[in-house]
VEXLOGU-196659 format. One line per 2 residues: number of its first residue (from 1); their letters; for each residue x negated, y, z negated of C-alpha. Coordinates in steps of 0.1 Angstrom, whole numbers. Layout:
// residues N
NUM> A> X:Y:Z  ...
This chain:
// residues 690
1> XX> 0:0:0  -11:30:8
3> XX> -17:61:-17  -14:99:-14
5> XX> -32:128:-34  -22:138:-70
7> XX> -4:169:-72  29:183:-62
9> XX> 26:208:-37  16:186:-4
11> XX> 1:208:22  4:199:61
13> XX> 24:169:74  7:134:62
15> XX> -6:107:87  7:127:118
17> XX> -11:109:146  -23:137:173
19> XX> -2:133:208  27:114:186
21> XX> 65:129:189  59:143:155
23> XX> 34:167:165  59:184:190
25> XX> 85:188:160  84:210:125
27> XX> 79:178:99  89:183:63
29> XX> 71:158:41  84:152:6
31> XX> 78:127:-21  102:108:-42
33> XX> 89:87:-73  107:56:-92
35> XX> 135:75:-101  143:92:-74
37> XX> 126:126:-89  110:149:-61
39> XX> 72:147:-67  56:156:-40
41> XX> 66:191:-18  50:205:14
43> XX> 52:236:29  71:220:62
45> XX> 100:210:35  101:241:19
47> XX> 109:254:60  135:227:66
49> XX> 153:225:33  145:264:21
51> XX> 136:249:-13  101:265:-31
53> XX> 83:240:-45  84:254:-77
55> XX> 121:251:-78  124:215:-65
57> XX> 94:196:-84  104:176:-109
59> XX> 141:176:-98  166:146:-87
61> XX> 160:145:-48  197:150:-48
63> XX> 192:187:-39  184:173:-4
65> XX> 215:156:5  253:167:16
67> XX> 283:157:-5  287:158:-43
69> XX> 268:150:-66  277:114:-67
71> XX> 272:114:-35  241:128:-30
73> XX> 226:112:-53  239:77:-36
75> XX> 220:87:-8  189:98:-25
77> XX> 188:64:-40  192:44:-10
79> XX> 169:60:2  143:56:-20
81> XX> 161:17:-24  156:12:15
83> XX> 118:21:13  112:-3:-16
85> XX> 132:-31:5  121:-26:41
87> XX> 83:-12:34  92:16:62
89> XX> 128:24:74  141:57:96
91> XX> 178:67:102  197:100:104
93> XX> 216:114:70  229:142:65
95> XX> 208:170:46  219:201:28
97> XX> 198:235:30  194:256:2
99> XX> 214:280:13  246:254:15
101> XX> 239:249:53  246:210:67
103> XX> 227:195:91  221:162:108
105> XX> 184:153:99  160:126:113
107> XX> 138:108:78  114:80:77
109> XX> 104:67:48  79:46:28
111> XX> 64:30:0  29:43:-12
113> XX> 11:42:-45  14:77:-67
115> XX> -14:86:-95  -20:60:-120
117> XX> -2:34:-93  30:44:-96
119> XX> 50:40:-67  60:68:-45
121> XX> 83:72:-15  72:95:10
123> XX> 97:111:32  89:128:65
125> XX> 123:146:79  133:166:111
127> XX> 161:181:121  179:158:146
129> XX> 188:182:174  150:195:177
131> XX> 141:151:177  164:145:201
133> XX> 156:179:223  120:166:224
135> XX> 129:128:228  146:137:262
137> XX> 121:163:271  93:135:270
139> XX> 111:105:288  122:130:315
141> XX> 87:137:318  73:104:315
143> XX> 100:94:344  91:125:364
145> XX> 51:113:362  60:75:369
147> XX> 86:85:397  82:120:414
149> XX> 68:119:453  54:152:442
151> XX> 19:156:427  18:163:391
153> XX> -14:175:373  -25:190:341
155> XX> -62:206:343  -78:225:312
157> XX> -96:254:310  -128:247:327
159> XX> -104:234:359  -115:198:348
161> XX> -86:171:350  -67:160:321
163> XX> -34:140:332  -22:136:369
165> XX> 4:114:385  -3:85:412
167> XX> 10:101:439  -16:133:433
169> XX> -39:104:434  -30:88:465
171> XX> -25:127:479  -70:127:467
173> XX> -78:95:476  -92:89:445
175> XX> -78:64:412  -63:80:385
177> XX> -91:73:359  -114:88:386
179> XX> -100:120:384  -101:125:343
181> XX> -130:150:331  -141:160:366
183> XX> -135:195:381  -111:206:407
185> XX> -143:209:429  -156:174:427
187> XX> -124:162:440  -114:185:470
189> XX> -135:210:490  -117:238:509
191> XX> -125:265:536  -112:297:523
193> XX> -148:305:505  -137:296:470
195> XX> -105:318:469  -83:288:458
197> XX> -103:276:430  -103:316:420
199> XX> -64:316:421  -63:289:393
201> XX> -91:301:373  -69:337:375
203> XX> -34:317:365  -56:300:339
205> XX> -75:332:326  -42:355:331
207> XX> -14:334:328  4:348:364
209> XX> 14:319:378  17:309:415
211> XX> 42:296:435  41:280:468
213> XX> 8:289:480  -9:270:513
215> XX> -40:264:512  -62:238:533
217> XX> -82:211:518  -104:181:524
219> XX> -101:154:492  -135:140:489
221> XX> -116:103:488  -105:110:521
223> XX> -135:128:538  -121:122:575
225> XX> -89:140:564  -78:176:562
227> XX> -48:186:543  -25:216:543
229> XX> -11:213:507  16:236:490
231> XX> 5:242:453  20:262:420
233> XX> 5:263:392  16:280:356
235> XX> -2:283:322  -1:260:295
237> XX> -15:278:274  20:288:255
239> XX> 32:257:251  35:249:216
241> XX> 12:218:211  -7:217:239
243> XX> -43:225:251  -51:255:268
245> XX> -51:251:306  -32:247:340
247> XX> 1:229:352  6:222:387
249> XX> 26:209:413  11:198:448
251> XX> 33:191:480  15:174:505
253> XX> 27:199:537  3:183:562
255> XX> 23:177:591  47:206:586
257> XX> 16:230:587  -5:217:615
259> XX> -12:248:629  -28:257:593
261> XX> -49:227:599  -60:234:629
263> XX> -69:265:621  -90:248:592
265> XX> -105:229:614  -111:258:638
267> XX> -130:278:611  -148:250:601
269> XX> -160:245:633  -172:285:634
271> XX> -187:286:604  -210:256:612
273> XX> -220:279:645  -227:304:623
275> XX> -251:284:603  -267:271:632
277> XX> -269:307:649  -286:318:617
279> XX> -310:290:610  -318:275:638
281> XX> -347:295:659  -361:310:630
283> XX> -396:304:637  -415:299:675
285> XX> -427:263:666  -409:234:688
287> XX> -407:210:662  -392:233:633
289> XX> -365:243:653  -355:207:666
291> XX> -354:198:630  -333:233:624
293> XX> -308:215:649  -309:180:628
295> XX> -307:198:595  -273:221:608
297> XX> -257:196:617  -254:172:592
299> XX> -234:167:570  -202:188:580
301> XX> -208:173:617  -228:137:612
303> XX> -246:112:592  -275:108:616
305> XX> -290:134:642  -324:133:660
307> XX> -340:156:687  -359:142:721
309> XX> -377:161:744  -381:151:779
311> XX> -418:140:786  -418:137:828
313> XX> -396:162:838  -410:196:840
315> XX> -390:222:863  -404:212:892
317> XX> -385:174:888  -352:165:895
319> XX> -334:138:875  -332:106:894
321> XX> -305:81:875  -324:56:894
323> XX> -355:54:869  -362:52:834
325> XX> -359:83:808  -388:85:786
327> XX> -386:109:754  -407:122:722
329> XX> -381:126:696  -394:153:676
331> XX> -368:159:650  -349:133:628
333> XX> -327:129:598  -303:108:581
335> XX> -278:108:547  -274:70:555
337> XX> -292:49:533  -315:25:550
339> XX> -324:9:571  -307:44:591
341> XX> -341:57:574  -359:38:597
343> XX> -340:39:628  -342:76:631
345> XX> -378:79:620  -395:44:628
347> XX> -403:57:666  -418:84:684
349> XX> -416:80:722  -386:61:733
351> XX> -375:44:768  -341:45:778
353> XX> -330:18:810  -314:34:839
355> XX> -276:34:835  -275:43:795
357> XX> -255:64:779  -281:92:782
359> XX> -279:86:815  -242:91:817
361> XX> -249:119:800  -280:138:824
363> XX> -253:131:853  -229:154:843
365> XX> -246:179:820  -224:175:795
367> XX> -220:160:759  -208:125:761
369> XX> -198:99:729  -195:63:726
371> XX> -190:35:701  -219:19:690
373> XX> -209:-18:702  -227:-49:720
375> XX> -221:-31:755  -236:-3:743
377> XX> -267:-17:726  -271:-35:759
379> XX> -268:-2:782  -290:20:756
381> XX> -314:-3:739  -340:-21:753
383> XX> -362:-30:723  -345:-58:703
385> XX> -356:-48:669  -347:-11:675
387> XX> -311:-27:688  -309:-47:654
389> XX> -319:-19:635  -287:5:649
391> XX> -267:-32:645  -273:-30:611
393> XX> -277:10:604  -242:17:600
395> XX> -238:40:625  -204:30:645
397> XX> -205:62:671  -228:85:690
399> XX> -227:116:707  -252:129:728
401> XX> -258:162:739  -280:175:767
403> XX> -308:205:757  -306:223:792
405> XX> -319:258:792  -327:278:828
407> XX> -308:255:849  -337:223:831
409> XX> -334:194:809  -353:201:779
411> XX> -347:171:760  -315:156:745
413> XX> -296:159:706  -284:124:691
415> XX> -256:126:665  -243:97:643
417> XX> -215:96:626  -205:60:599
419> XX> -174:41:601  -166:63:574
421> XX> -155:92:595  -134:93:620
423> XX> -146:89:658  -163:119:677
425> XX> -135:139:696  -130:161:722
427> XX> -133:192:700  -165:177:684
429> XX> -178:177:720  -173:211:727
431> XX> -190:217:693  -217:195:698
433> XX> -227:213:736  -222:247:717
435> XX> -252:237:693  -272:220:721
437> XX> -271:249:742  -276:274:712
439> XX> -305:249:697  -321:245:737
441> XX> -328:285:743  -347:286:711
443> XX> -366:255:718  -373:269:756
445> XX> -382:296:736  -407:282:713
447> XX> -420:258:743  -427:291:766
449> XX> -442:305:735  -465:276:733
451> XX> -474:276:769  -488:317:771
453> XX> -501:308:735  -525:280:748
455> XX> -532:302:780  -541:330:762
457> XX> -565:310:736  -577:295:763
459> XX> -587:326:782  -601:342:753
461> XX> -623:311:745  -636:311:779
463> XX> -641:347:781  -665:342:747
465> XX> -699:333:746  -702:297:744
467> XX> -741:304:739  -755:335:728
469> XX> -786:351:739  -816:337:718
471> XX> -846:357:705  -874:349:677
473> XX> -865:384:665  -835:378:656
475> XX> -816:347:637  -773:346:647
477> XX> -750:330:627  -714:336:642
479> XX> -675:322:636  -644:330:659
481> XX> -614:322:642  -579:322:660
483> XX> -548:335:641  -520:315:633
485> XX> -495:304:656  -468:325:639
487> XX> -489:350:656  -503:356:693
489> XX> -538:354:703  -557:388:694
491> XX> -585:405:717  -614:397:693
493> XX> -651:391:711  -686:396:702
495> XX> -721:387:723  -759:387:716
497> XX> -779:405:743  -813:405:748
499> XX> -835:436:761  -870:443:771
501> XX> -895:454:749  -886:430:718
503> XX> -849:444:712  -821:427:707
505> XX> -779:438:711  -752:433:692
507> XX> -718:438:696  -686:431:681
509> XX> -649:445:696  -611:438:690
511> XX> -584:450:717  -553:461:702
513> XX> -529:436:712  -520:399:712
515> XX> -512:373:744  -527:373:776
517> XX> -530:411:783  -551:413:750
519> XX> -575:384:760  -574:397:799
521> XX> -589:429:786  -615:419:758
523> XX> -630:399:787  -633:432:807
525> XX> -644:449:777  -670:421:771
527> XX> -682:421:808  -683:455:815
529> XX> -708:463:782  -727:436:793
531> XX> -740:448:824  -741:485:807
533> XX> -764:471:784  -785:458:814
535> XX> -795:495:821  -808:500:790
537> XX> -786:530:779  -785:545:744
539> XX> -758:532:723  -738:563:717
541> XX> -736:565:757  -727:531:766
543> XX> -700:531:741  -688:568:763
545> XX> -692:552:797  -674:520:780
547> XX> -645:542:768  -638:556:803
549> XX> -638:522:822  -607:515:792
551> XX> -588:549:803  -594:537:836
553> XX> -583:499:831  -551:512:812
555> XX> -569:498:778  -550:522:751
557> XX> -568:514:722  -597:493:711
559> XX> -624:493:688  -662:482:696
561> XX> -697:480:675  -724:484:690
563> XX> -760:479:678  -795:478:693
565> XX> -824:466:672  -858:471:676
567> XX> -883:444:663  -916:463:667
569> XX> -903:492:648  -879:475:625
571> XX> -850:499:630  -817:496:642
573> XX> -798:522:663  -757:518:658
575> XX> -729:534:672  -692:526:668
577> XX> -661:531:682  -631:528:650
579> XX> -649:492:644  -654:485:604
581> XX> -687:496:595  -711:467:593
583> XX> -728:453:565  -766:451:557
585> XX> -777:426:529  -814:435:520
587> XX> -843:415:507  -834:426:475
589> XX> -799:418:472  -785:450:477
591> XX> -757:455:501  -758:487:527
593> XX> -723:497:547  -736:516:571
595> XX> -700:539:574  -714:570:594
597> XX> -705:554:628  -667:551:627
599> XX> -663:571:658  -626:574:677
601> XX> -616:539:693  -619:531:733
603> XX> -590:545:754  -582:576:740
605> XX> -608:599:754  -620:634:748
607> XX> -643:628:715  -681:624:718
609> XX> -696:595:703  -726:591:682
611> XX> -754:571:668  -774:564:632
613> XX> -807:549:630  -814:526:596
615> XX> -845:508:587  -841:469:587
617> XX> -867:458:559  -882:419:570
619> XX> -856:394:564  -826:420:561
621> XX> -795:404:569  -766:425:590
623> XX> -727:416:592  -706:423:616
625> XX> -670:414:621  -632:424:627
627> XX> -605:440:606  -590:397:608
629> XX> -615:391:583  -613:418:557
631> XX> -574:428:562  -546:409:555
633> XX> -511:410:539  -513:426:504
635> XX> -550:433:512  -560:467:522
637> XX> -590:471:545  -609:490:518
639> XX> -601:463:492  -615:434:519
641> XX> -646:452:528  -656:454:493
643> XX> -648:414:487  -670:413:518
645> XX> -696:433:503  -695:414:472
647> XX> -693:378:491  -724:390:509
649> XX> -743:396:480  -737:366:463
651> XX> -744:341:488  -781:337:503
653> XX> -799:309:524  -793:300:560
655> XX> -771:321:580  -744:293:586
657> XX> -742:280:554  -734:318:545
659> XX> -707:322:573  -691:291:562
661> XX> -689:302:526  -680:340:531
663> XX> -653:325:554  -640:300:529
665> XX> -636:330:500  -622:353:519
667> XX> -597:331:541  -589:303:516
669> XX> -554:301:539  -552:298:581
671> XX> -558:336:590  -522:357:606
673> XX> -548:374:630  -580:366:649
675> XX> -611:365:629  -648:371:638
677> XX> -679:372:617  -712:377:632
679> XX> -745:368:609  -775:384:622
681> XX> -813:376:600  -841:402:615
683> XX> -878:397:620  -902:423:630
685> XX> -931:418:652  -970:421:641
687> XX> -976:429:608  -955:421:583
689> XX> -933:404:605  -925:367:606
């Protein structure tokens, strides 16, 4: 038996089970002992019978009941009789307020052990209308949640799922149980940018409910089917014993709104356009924008995708459905587990028979799908093990799309969808040339870029000295360093001359510019001071007969250093041209910028240049070089020429151990613009030189 507290004054209703039916009712609990005495008095009995405890305790439970006071007290002791008797019994009596009011009240009743172990009844009463009101509220509801073709759900404050019906379920695609705990967003995406889960989170925050509002959705149990669904929701957060949160009711309004879903679909269908307009192209490298394409596309439009280029037809060839169509894929990914993995990214050049799909395909010039059955694995597949691996990959449709850009074939885009999804359609055709012909201009793009960017480093290495001039006067060390692809080739050169009478040239320039034009006119630049240098003219008027031979070639702007050095005197006689000064590393270890030779650069015309003579001490090591080296992003020139100075300082020994190491510090990453350093050790002749 069970027992209760000592004291009279009960507070809160005893052994009321959260979610029971006498949580959604006021409960007056009361305590009757042997004789039928009240004993016990809480403050839900002081509501329903108006008694205050004070005035009840200790007095016949009679108080409670209608009639006289024969009668009353018949009933009390029955009561208390029928809880002895039965261990727990419930009915309806009739109950008398304090006030002389009658009313039909609801008690259950039962036996429990008082202080010092004498029995006790306790009594839990409740009116009878507000029992039966909230009987027939809850079986209407359970019958509307086990019945109603409508969906039902209850969601708390964070939008997380607390109850729901079966046909909401069906509506997700999704088991009840799945649903409980997890957000409105883990079960249903939608295309309106987030403004439905912000309605709910409004009625839920506010307490304005909704009625009837459309909005489009795609349940992530059915992820090959869009909905149109017509949803109100309300507060609950008034109700009296429930949770904070969200009621709703969901109409599945599908069919009846199929131009909403289309128009779902629709945006869907521009929005992934939009993506790939924005991301793919962003760079002028081939293979990062074929894997832009794969990585667009999946996984609003596939499972799978790869990207082929053509390997033997340039624009000269024709496609001949007669012969094989070799390819390079170039771009790949999958969210299929393996062995998709492997199928997509086991292969790098790949033959494809005469009469495949891809040849269906290169016929027409437009995007073509198929199922991925024996006939096709026949048509498309020639290697078993690749045919297995498809077999087996999951993949149960293709599309493929040409990449034609200027009237040519570039390559071709692969897209895979599981038997998840539904087939490729018409629509998705459309969709898939729109990418392929969006995804081949930038690869043309990039593949033209790559062309004049291999011309034009091509041009510029043969237009540098492959070997320079060679003297006993004067040891060269020298690096040419191409920028980064993200950037076209610069007009950077530099050359060794040799002279009569023990002397030696050098001579470092950069054209403004980048590509072919820049390359096309350092090698003018380089040629033409050449054969000036042949006539032996002083260096402040070689670098003015050099400057009008620019105005003349329609070179705008370029810089040059030039420097002739003398080995039987020692000195060196400079003149420049808005070239960085160059560097002199003594015996000593002290670093000289020689900066009184900046000059005005080649191509603008109308400003004298001059020349500085310097003493070159046995041994003395000079640097020359372009603004690649000592300037880069975040890096002024000012700041880089002092690194340089400092990196020349430091280092010692032979010349290209130092060029590697002065390279290493001051590039530790692939430079954005050409680079060229030029080491030069002096000797002197006769005495005191080497």
């Amino acid at each position: 038996m069970p027992s209760v507290p000592q004291g009279g004054d009960a507070s809160g209703p005893f052994w009321s089970e959260p979610g029971t039916l006498l949580e959604r009712v006021a409960v007056a609990v009361f305590g009757l002992d042997g004789d039928g005495v009240v004993c016990y008095w809480g403050p839900g009995a002081r509501d329903l019978f108006g008694h205050e405890a004070a005035a009840v305790l200790s007095r016949p439970g009679a108080v409670l009941f209608d009639g006289d006071d024969a009668a009353a007290a018949g009933a009390c002791a029955a009561l208390v009789e029928r809880a002895r008797a039965e261990g727990y019994w419930r009915g309806r009596l009739s109950a008398r307020h304090r006030d002389g009011t009658v009313f039909a009240c609801g008690f259950r009743v039962f036996p429990v052990s008082g202080a010092q172990g004498r029995p006790v009844v306790m009594g839990l009463a409740s009116r009878s209308d507000e029992l039966d009101r909230v009987k027939g509220n809850l079986a209407f509801l359970d019958a509307l949640f086990e019945t109603c073709p409508i969906g039902l759900v209850m969601l708390d404050e964070d939008l997380r799922y607390v109850h729901l019906n079966q046909a909401l379920a069906d509506m997700d695609g999704l088991p009840v149980e799945d649903h409980i705990g997890r957000r409105l967003d883990e079960v249903m995406t939608t295309s309106d940018g987030g403004e439905f889960q912000r309605t709910v989170r409004g009625v839920a925050e506010g307490g304005v409910p909704v009625v009837g509002t459309l909005v489009g959705v795609r349940p992530r149990g059915h992820p090959d089917r869009d909905q149109v669904r017509s949803v109100s929701f309300f507060p609950l957060s008034g109700a009296v014993g429930t949770r904070p949160g969200v009621g709703g009711l969901v109409v599945d309004v599908t069919d009846r709104e199929r131009a909403i879903l289309e128009a779902t679909t629709a945006r869907g269908r521009l929005a992934l356009l939009d993506r790939a307009s924005a991301r793919i192209g962003t760079t002028l490298d081939v293979g990062r924008t074929a894997q832009e394409l794969v990585d667009v596309a999946m996984p609003d439009f596939c499972d799978g995708a790869v990207v082929e280029v053509v390997e033997w037809m340039d624009e000269s060839e024709r496609f001949d459905p007669s012969l094989p169509l070799l390819t390079r894929r170039i771009a790949s990914g999958t969210l299929l587990p393996p062995p998709a993995t492997e199928l997509v990214s086991g292969v790098e050049r790949v033959r494809y028979p005469p009469g495949s799909v891809i040849h269906d395909m290169l016929r027409t010039g437009r995007p073509v799908s198929a199922t991925v059955d024996a006939e096709f694995l026949a048509r498309t597949v020639l290697v078993e093990s690749r045919s297995r691996l498809l077999a087996e990959s999951g993949v149960a449709c293709v599309l493929v799309a040409p990449l034609i850009a200027r009237g040519t074939v570039q390559g071709i885009a692969v897209f895979g969808r599981s038997a998840d999804r539904p087939a490729f359609t018409e629509d998705d055709l459309g969709l898939a040339g729109e990418l392929a012909s969006r995804a081949a201009i930038c690869l043309d793009n990039a593949r033209l870029y790559s062309r004049v960017q291999d011309i034009s480093l091509t041009l510029q290495r043969a237009l540098l000295p492959s070997v320079l001039a060679a003297s006993p006067y004067v040891e060269v060390a020298h690096r040419y360093v191409p920028g980064s692809r993200i950037t076209e080739v610069g007009g950077d050169w530099y050359d060794v001359i040799g002279l009569p009478r023990d002397r030696v040239v050098l001579v470092v320039g950069d054209v403004m510019g980048h590509g072919v034009p820049a390359a096309a006119a350092m090698g003018r630049l380089r040629i033409t001071t050449k054969a000036l240098a042949r006539h032996d003219s002083e260096p402040e008027e070689l670098l003015a007969e050099l400057d009008a031979c620019a105005q003349e070639a329609g070179i705008e702007l370029a810089t040059c250093l030039y420097l002739v050095y003398d080995a039987t005197t020692g000195r060196a006689r400079i003149a420049g041209a808005g070239h960085p000064p160059p560097l002199v590393l003594r015996p000593d270890g002290a670093v000289q910028t020689v900066d009184e030779v900046l000059g005005v650069p080649l191509g603008v015309g109308g400003h004298p240049f001059r020349a500085v003579e310097v003493d070159l001490p046995e041994g003395s090591t000079l640097a020359l070089y372009t603004d690649g080296l000592v300037e880069a992003r975040g890096r002024d020139i000012d700041a880089g020429i002092e690194a340089l100075r400092v990196e020349l300082g430091r280092v010692g020994g032979p010349l290209e151990a130092m060029a590697d190491r002065i390279l290493a510090r001051l590039q530790p990453e692939p430079p954005t613009d050409d680079t060229v350093l030029v080491l030069a050790r002096v000797h002197r002749t006769g005495p005191g030189g080497g």
